[in-house]
KOLVEXMI-983677 format. One line per 8 residues: number of its first residue (from 1); their letters; for each residue z negated, y negated, x of N, C-alpha, C. Coordinates in steps of 0.1 Angstrom, whole numbers, plus 5000, padded with zeros to 4 digits. Layout:
N
NUM> a> Z Y X Z Y X Z Y X; ...
//
This chain:
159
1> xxxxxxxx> 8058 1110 7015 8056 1111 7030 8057 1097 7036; 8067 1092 7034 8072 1077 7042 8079 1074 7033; 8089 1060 7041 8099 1054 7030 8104 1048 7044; 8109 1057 7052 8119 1051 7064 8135 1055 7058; 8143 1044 7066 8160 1047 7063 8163 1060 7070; 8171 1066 7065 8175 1082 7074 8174 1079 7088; 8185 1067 7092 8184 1064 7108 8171 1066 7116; 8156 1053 7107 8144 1056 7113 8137 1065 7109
9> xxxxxxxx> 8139 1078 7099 8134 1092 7098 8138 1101 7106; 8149 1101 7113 8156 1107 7125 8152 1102 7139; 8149 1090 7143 8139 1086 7152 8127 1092 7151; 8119 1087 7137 8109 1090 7138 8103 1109 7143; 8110 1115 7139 8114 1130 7139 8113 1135 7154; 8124 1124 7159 8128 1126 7176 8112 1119 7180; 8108 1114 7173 8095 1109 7184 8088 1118 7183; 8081 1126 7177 8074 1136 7178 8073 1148 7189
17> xxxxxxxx> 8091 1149 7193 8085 1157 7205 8078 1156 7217; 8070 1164 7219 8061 1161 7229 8067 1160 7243; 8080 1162 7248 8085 1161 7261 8093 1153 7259; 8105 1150 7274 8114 1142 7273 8122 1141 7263; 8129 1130 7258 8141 1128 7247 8151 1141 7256; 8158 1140 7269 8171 1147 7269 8164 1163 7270; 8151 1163 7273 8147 1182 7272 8149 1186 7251; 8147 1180 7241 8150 1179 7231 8167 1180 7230
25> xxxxxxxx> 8171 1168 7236 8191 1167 7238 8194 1179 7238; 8188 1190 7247 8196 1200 7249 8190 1210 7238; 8179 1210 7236 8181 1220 7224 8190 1218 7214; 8184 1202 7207 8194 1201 7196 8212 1198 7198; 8216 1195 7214 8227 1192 7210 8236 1197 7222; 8228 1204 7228 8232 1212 7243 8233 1203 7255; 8229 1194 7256 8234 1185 7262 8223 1174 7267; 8224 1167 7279 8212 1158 7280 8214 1146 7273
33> xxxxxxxx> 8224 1137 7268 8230 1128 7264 8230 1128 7255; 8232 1139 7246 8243 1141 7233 8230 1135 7223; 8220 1136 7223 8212 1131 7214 8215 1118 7212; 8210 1114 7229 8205 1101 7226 8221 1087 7223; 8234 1094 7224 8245 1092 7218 8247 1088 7204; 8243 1105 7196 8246 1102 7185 8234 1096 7179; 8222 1093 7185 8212 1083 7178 8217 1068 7176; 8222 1066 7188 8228 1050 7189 8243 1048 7178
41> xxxxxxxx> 8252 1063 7178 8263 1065 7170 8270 1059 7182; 8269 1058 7193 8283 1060 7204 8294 1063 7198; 8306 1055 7202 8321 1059 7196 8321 1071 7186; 8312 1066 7172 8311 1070 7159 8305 1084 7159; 8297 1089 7168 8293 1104 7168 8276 1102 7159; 8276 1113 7152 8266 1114 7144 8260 1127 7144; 8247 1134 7143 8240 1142 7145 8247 1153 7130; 8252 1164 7135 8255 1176 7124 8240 1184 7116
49> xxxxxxxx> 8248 1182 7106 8234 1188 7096 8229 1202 7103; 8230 1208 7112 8228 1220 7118 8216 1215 7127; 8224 1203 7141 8216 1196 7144 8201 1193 7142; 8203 1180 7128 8192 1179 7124 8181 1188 7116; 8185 1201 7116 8177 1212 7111 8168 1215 7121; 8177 1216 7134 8172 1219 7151 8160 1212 7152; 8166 1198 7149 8152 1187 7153 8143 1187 7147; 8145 1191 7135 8131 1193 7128 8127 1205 7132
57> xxxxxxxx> 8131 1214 7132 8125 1226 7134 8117 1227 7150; 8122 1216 7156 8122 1213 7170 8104 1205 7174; 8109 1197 7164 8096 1186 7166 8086 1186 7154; 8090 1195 7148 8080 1196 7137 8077 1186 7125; 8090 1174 7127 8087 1164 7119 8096 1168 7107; 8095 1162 7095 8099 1162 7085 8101 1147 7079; 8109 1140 7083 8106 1126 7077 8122 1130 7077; 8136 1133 7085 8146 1133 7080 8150 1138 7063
65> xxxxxxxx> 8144 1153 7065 8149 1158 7051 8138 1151 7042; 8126 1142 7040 8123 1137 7028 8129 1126 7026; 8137 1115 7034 8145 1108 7035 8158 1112 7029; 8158 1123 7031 8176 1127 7025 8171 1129 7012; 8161 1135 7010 8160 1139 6994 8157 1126 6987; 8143 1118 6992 8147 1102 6984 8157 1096 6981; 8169 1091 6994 8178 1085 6990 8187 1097 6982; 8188 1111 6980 8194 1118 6968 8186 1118 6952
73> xxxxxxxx> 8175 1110 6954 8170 1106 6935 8156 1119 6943; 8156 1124 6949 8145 1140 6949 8131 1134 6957; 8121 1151 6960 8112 1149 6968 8115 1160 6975; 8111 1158 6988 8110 1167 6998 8092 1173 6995; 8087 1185 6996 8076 1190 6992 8078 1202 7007; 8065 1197 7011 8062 1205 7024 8049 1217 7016; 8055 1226 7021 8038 1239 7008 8039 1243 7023; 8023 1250 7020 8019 1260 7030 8027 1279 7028
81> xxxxxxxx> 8027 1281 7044 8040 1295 7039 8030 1299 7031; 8040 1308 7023 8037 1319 7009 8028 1327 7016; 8026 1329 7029 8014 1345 7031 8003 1335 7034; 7999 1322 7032 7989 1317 7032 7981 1315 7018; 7966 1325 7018 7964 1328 7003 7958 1313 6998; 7960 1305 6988 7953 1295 6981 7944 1295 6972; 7932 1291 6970 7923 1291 6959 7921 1279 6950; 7910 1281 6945 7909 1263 6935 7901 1254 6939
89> xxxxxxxx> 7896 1254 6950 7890 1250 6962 7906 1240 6967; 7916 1245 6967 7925 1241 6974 7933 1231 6967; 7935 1239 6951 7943 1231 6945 7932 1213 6941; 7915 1219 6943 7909 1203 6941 7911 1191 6947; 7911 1198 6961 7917 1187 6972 7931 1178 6969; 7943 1190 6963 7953 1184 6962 7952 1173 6948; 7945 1178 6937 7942 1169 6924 7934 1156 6930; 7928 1161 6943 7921 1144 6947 7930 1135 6954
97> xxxxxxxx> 7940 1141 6958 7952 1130 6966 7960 1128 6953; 7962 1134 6945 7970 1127 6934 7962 1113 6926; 7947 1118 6927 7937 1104 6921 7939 1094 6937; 7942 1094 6941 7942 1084 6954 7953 1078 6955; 7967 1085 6951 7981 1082 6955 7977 1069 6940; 7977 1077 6927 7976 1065 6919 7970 1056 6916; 7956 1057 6929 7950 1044 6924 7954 1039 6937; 7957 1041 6949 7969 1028 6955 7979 1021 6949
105> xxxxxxxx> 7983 1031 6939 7997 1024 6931 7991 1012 6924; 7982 1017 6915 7976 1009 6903 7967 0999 6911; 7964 0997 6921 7957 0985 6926 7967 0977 6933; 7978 0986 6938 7989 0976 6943 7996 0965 6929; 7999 0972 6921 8004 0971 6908 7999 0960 6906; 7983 0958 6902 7971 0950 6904 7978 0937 6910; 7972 0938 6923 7978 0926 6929 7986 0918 6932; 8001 0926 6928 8010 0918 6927 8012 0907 6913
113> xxxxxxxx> 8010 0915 6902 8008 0908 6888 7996 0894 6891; 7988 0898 6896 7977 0884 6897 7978 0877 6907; 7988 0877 6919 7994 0869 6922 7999 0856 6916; 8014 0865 6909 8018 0850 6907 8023 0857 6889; 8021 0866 6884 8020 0874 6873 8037 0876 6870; 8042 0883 6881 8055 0885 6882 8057 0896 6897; 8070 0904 6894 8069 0916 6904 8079 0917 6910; 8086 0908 6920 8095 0904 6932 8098 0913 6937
121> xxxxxxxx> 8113 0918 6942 8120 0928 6948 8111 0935 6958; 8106 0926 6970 8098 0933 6981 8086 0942 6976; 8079 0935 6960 8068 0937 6952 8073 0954 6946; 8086 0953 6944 8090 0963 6938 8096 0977 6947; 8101 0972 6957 8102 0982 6968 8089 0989 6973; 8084 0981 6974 8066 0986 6976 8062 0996 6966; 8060 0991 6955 8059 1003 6941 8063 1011 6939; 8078 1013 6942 8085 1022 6941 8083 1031 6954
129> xxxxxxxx> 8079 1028 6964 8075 1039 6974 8062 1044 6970; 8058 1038 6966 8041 1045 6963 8039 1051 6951; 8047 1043 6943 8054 1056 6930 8060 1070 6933; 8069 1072 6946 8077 1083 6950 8066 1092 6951; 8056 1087 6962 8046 1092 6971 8036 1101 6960; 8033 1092 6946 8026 1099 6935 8033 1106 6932; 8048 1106 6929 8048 1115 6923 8055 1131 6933; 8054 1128 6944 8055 1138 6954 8042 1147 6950
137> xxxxxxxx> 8030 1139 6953 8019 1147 6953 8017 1157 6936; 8020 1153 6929 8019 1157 6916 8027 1169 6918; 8041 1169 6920 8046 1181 6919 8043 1197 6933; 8035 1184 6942 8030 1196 6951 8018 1204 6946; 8010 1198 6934 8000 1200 6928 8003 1212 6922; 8018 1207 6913 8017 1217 6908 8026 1233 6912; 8031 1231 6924 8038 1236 6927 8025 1250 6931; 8017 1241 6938 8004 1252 6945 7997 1260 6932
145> xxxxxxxx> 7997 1251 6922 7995 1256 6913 7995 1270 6902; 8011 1268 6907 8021 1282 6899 8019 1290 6908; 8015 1289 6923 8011 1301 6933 7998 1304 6933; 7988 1298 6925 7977 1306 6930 7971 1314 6913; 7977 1304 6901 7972 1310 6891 7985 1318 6880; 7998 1317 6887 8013 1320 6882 8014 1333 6882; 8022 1340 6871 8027 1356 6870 8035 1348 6882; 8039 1367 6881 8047 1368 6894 8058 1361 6895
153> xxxxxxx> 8061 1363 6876 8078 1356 6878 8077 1344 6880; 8065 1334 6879 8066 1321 6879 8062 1319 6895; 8058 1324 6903 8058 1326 6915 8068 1326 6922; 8075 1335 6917 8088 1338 6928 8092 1324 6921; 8101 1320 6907 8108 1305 6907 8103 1292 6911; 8086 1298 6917 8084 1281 6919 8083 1278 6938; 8087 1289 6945 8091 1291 6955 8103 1283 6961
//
C-alpha cells in the first residue's frame, strides 16, 4: 500500500476525510481538540487503538493498520466483502498487478546495481518497500483465489 511511519499513516488516514479535522475530532475522540492533540502527542496523549479503528472506519483510509502490520514483520490485505461474487476475470487483473509490482522491483533492482554496482541503505529501503508491496499483492492473489476456486473449508480459513 505505502511505506509511511505509523505517525504519517495516521495523518495520512486523517487526511482523507472529507470535512473539517475537529467534525472527525468528535467522532473519533468526542471532542473538537482531542484529535488534533493526540496527533501532535500534547502532554504525551496518543490515539487509543479503539480510536484508530474509528478513523479508519471514519475516513475510509487504511494506511494506519498496513503500517502496523509492516512494522509487525506482516501485510495488511484489503479483499473485497465476502458477498461480493469473484470470477477469473478478476483474479487476471490481480495476477497483472503482481507482473507490475515485480517488474518495478526488478527494474529498480536494475538501476541501482548499474549505478555504481552496489545497493546502499536508501537503495535498500526502496527495495524493500517494493518488495513488501509484491509481496502484498501475491498473497491478495492468492487469497481471492481460495474464494473464488476454494472448497468451502478453504474458504471459510482463508477469510
Amino acid at each position: 500500500m505505502d511505506d509511511f511511519s505509523l505517525d504519517d499513516a495516521i495523518r495520512e488516514d486523517v487526511a482523507r476525510w472529507p470535512h473539517s479535522q475537529e467534525s472527525l475530532s468528535r467522532v473519533v475522540c468526542g471532542s473538537a481538540q482531542g484529535l488534533r492533540h493526540k496527533l501532535v502527542h500534547f502532554k504525551g496523549q496518543h490515539l487509543r487503538p479503539e480510536e484508530l479503528v474509528m478513523l479508519q472506519l471514519s475516513s475510509g483510509g487504511r494506511h494506519t493498520v498496513s503500517a502496523m502490520a509492516r512494522e509487525l514483520g506482516g501485510a495488511f490485505l484489503m479483499l473485497p466483502p465476502t458477498e461480493v461474487c469473484l470470477d477469473n476475470q478478476d483474479l487476471l487483473v490481480e495476477a497483472n498487478k503482481i507482473h507490475a509490482a515485480l517488474g518495478t522491483l526488478l527494474t529498480q533492482m536494475n538501476e541501482f546495481i548499474q549505478n555504481d554496482g552496489l545497493i546502499d541503505e536508501s537503495e535498500k529501503a526502496k527495495l524493500d518497500a517494493q518488495g513488501h508491496a509484491a509481496y502484498v499483492q501475491i498473497l491478495r492473489f492468492l487469497s481471492l483465489t481460495y474464494r473464488v476456486y476454494g472448497t468451502a473449508e478453504v474458504v471459510k480459513t482463508a477469510q
